[in-house]
N, C-alpha and C positions, 0 to 999 in steps of 0.2 A: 368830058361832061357825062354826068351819070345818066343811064337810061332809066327814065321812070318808069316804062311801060313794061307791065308784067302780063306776060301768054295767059289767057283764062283758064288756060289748063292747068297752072301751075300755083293760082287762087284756091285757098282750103274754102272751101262753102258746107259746111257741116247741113245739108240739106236735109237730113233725115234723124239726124243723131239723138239717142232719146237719153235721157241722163240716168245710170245705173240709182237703182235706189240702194240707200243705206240703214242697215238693220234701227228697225224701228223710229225709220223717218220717215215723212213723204216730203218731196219740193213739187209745190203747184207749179204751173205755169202764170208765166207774166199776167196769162189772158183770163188764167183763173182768176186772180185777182184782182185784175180790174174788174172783169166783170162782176164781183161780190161788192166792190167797192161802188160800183156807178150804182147796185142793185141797194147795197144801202141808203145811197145817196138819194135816190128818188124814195125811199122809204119815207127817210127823215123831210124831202122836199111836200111830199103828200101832207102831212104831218104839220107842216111848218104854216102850209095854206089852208090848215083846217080853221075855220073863226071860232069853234066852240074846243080847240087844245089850245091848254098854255103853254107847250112847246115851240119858242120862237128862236130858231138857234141863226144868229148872223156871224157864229166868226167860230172858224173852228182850229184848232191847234194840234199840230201834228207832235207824236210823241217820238224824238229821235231816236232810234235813227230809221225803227223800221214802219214807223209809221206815215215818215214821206211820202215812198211812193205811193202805198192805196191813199192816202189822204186829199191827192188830187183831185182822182174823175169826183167825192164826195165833195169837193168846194165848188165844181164847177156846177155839178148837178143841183147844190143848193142856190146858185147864182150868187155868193157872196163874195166880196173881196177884200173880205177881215179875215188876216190869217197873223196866228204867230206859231212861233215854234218852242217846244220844251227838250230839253236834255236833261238827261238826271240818268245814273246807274246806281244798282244795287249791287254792287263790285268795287273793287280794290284789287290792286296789285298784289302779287302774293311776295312777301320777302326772303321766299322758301326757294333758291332758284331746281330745288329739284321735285317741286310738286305743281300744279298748275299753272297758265301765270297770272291767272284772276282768283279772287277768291270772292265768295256774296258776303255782304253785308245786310243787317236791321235796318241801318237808317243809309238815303240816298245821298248818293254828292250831288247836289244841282248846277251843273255847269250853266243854261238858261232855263228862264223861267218867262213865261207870261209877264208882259204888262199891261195891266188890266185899268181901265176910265174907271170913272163913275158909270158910268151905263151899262157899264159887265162886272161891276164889284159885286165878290165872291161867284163869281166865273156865273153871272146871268146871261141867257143867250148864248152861252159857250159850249161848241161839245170839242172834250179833247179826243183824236182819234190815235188808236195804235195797232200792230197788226195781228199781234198775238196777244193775248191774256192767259195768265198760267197759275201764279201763284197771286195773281190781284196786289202785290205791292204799292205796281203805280196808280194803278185805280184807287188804293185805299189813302193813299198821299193824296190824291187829287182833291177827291170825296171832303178828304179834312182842309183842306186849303181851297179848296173853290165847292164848297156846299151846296150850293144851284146851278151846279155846272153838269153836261150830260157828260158819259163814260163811253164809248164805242171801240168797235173793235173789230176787223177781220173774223177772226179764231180765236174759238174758248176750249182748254183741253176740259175743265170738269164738268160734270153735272151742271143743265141751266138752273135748277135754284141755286145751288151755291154759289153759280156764275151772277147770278141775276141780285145777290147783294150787292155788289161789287159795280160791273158793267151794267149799263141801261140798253144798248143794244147789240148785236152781235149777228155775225156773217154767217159759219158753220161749227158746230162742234165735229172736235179731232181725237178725242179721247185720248187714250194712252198712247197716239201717235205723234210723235216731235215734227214740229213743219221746222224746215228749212228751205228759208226765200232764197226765190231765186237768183235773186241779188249778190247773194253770198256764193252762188256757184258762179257768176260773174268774175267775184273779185279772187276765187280759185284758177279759175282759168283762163283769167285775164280777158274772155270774149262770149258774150252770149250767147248760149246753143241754142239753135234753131231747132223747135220740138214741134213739129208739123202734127204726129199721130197721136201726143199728149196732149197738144191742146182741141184736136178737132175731139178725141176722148170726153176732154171735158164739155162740148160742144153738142155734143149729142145723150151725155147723162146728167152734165153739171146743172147746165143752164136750164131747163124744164125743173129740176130739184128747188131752184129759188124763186121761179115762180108758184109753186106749190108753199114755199113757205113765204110768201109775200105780207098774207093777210097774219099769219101768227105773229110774224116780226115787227109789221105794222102795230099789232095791238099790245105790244113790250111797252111803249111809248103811252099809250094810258093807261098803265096801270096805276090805280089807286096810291100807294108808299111813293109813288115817283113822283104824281101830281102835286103829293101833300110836301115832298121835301123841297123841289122847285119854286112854289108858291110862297109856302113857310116866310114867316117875316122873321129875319134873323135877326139872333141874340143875342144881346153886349157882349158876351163872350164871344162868338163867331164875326161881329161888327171890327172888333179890338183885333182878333185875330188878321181877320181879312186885310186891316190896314197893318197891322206886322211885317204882315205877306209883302204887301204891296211895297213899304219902305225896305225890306231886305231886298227884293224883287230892283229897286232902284237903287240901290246903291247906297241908302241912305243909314242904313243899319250893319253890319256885319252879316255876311252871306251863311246860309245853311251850312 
């Protein structure tokens, strides 16, 4: 019979281990981004109980894959329990087996999409969440395909006006710095490092930083261009589209 029990001494407990950066990345910590994530969450909850915003978001949709996990604490903190999920990449395989093994693409492959009632046609009441925004592809897909639906996000690397076509709200700008979640250092090392002095780091500079920008991010949410496209009574063309959407979206039509 095999012995299950293993001496504590001979248990790896990476207690202290802080993850080596790599040129021109940062990897937050788990805790960083929950807590940018709850922080937006009660942003958009303030927002949602205000009776004079027409911001009413009940159902928010995570953008696979990495907009899973921050998309949590922001469902619980809005108290809804409308979620769905989207998948779509702007990538291909590459047929080259000696140059990458993805390569980008224009237009996305949609593996899911939203299915959206009448009560959220043309994503009303919807905000889709993701964790990075960079080059705004899937915000701009969205934008055309769910017209009254909000854009959020973790992390914008550009400028917030240029961000701010695109995304309606956002966590931190990163500039020319690449995040890499920490998810992905997970699935490198098959076990989660334990980052004791990275996360109290961000504990003692991160967390003060978003309270300082609380009220900014809050007033993202009524700005004037956002109100008027939300509200907007949509046009035969976006009516026709939106049911497009919805019949590819079902199965009813030939998929993207």
């Amino acid at each position: 019979m095999t012995d299950l029990y293993v001496p504590k001494s001979e248990i790896y407990v990476p207690e202290t281990e802080v993850v080596p950066p790599e040129d021109g990345k940062r990897i937050p910590t788990m805790v960083e981004i929950r807590d940018i994530a709850m922080w937006l969450g009660r942003i958009l909850n303030d927002v949602n109980n205000d009776p004079l915003s027409p911001v009413n978001i009940d159902m928010v949709v995570p953008v696979f894959r990495g907009g899973i996990t921050p998309s949590d604490p922001v469902i619980r903190m809005l108290g809804t329990r409308n979620s769905q999920a989207m998948a779509m990449e702007f990538y291909k395989r590459n047929p080259d087996p000696n140059g990458p093994p993805e390569i980008p693409t224009e237009k996305p492959t949609i593996h899911q999409a939203p299915r959206l009632g009448r009560k959220h046609h043309l994503g009303k009441g919807v905000l889709f969440f993701d964790d990075l925004a960079d080059k705004y592809k899937t915000a701009i897909w969205v934008k055309e395909h769910f017209p009254l639906s909000l854009f959020g996000t973790i992390y914008i690397k550009t400028e917030e006006e240029e961000a701010l076509e695109h995304v309606d709200i956002y966590g931190l700008h990163t500039g020319d710095v690449w995040i890499k979640n920490p998810w992905e250092v997970e699935d490198e090392r098959g076990y989660s490092p334990a980052r004791p002095m990275e996360s109290l780091d961000w504990a003692v500079n991160g967390r003060p930083q978003l309270e300082e920008l609380y009220e900014q991010r809050k007033a993202l949410l009524y700005r004037p261009e956002l109100i008027k496209r939300i509200t907007a009574k949509p046009s035969m063309g976006q009516r026709l589209g939106g049911l497009a959407t919805g019949l590819r979206h079902w199965g009813l039509t030939p998929r993207y």
